[in-house]
N, C-alpha and C positions, 0 to 999 in steps of 0.2 A: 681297258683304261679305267682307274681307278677316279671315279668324280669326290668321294667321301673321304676323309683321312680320318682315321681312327683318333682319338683322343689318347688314348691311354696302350698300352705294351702290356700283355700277357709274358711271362714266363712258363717255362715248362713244368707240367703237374699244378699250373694255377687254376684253379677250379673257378668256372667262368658260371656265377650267378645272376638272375635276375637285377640284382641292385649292381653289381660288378657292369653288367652288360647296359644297362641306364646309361649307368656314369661314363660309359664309352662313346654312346652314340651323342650322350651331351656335352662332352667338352671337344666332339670330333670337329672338324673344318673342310671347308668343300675346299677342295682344288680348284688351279685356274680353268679346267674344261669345264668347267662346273656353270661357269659364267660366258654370254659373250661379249663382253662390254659394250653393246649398244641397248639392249633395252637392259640388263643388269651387269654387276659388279659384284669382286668383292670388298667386304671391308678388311681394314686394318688385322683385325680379329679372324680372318676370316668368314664370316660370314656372309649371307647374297644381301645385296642391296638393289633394289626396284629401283631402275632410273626411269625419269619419264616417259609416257606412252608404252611405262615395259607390262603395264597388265591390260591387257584388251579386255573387251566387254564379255566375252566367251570365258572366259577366265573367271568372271567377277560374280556374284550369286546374284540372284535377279533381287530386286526390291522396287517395293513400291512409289509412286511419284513422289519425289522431293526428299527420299529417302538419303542420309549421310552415310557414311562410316564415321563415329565420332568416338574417339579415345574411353574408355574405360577404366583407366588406371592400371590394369592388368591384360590387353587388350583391345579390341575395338568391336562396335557393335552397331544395328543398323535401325536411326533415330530419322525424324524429323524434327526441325526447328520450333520453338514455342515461342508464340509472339508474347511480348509484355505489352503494358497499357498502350494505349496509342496507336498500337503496329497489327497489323494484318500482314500473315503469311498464302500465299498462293501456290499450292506445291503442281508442278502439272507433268506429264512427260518430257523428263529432261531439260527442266527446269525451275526454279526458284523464286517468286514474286514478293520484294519485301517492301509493305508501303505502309504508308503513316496515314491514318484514320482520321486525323486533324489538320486543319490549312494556316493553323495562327503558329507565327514566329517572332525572336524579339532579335534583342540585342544580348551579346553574352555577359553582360552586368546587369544588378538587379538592388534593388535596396529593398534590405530585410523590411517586412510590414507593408508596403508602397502596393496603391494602387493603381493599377495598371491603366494604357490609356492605348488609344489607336497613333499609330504613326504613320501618316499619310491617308489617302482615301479610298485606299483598295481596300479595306479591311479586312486585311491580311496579317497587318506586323505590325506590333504591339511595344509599346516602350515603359519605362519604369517615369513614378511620380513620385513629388513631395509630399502628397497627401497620403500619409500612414493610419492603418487602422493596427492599432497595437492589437496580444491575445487575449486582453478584458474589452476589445470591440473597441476603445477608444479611439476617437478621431481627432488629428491635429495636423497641421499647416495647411488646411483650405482656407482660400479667400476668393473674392469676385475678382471681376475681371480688370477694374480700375489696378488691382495691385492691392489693393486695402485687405485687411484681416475680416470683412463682413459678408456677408451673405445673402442677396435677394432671391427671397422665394418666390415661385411663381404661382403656389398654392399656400393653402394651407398649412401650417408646421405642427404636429400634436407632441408634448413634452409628455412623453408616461413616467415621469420621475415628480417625486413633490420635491424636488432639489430646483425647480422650475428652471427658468433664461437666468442665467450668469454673464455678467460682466468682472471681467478680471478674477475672478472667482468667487462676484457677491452677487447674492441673487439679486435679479432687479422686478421679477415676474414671478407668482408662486401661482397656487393653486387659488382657484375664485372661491373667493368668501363667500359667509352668508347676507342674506336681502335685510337692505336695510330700508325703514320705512320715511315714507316721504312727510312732509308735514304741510299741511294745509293753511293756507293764504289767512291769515286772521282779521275778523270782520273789524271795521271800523267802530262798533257800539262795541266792542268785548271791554268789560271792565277788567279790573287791575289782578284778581286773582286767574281770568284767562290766561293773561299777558304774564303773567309769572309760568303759568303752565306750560306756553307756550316756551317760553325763554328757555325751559328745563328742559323740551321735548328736544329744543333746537341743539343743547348743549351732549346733548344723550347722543343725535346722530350724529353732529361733528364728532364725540370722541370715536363712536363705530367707523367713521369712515378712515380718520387719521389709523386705526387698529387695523382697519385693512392694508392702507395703504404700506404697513411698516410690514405688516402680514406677506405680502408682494414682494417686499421688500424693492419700492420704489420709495420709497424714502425712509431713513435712518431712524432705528427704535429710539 
């Protein structure tokens, strides 16, 4: 009983070469005893087709835990899985462990720049906010809690920019000026050349101070 059908038909006095004798067994086709339609089949083409449970473990070449048969392009070859960021693979006897390394989840929208906040109190799962930090670090739509656009600190705030505190975009706070000197109580006997000195000394800090204060830019040069 013939399982293989030849491909191709010799004639008589055809000289049956190596390339000749290829091309027969590749274009041959199994017959139907070839198959028995529970664990295979053929195709169209004839060719066998593996139906399920048709290759037993005896059959199959041994490999190591967690090991695939995974496509080749020309082929199939015997791989395990590569975890990417996040994921941890488990490979063990006859079986496959794929888990996530991390326990925070969101929502599946997200606003580009927006930082991120807890949703709910498990501290689990994470939701998107109006407050964006653009890619020059800039921060914009924080406010307090009344709803207003301001901000209470509970420390501290240090500006390392001499562009200092901006309102609306004018400064209203810069960097601290220099010490300016205080002037001394003048005595009741000083005569009239003191009291002019004095009036000079007086008119000297006032312009420093106003200088600072435009300096600050808490009030208009």
């Amino acid at each position: 009983m013939a399982i293989l059908l030849t491909g191709n038909s010799y004639s008589d006095n055809q000289q049956v070469t190596a390339l000749t004798l290829n091309s027969s067994v590749n274009d041959a086709t199994f017959a139907s005893e070839a198959v028995d339609d529970v664990t295979t089949q053929l195709s169209a083409s004839g060719r066998i087709i593996v139906k399920d449970k048709g290759i037993g473990a005896a059959k199959l070449e041994s490999g190591a835990n967690g090991e695939l048969f995974i496509g080749s392009g020309t082929g199939f070859t015997k791989a395990t899985l590569s975890p990417g960021d996040g994921i941890t693979i488990t490979n063990a006897a006859s079986s496959i462990t794929i888990s996530s390394t991390g326990s925070i989840s969101g929502s599946s929208g997200s606003t580009d720049n927006a930082i991120i906040r807890a949703n709910g109190d498990l501290g689990s799962t994470i939701q998107s906010s109006a407050v964006l930090i653009n890619n020059d670090n800039d921060i914009s739509g924080a406010r307090d809690i009344s709803g207003t656009r301001d901000i209470t600190a509970g420390n501290l705030i240090n500006v390392a920019s001499a562009n200092g505190y901006q309102v609306n975009g004018t400064k209203v706070l810069g960097v601290q000026g220099g010490a300016i000197s205080s002037i001394s109580t003048p005595d009741t006997d000083q005569g009239l050349s003191d009291l002019n000195n004095l009036v000079f000394s007086m008119n000297n800090n006032t312009n420093a101070i106003l200088a600072a204060l435009r300096a600050h830019g808490i009030i208009d040069t």
